[in-house]
N, C-alpha and C positions, 0 to 999 in steps of 0.2 A: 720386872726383874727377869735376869736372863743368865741364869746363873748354870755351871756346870755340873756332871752327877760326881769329878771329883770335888768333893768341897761342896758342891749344892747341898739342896734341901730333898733330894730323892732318896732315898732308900730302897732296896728289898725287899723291905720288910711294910713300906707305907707306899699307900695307894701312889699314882705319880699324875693321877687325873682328879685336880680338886676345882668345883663351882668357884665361878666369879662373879655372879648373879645369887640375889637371894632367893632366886626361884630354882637356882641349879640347872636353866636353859645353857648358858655356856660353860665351857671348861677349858682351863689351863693346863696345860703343859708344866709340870714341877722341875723339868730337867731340862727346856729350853723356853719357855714362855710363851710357847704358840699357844693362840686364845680360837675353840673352835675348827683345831685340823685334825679332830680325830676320827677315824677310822674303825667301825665295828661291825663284828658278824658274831653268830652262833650257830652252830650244826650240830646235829646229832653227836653222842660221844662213841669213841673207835674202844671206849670200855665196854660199851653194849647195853648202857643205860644212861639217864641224866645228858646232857649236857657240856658240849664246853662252846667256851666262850673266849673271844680278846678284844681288846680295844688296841687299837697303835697310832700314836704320832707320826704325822705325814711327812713333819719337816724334823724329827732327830731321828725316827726311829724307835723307841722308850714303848713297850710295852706291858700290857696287864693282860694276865691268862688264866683261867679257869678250868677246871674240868674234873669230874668224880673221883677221880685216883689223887692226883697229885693237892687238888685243890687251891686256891686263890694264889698267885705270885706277881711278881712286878719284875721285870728286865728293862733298866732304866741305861741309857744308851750312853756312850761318854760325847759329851757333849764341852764345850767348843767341838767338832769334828777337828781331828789332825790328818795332815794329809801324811804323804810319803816322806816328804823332804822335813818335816819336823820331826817324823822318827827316828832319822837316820842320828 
């Protein structure tokens, strides 16, 4: 499925990174379908303790972010991408 975050099944509020193995080795993309393009680090946190963290989609974009202050969120990208000329 390759559904868009208008209308998709992404949220905000829900992870945008869910397993497609019952072992949880790969992951999906909730906001484009990409199986396994995702992108993670973690560094010290600019709070001065704990931790932050993200994961990102390589191919929409669609992030998940962490960190002691703000705590867990999701930035789910709009997906079909539109160019210039369907904006107008």
């Amino acid at each position: 499925m390759t559904g868009g975050h208008s209308g998709s099944s992404a949220h905000d509020d829900e992870p945008i990174f869910i397993p497609v193995e019952p072992d949880g080795a790969s992951q999906r993309c909730r906001v484009c379908g990409a199986v396994d393009e995702v992108t993670r680090d973690e560094m010290p946190s600019m709070a001065g303790y704990g931790t932050d963290t993200y994961a990102q989609c390589t191919r929409c974009g669609s992030v998940e972010l962490s960190d002691p202050i703000f705590g867990w969120r999701a930035k789910p990208a709009t997906w079909p991408p539109t160019t210039d000329h369907e904006q107008s």
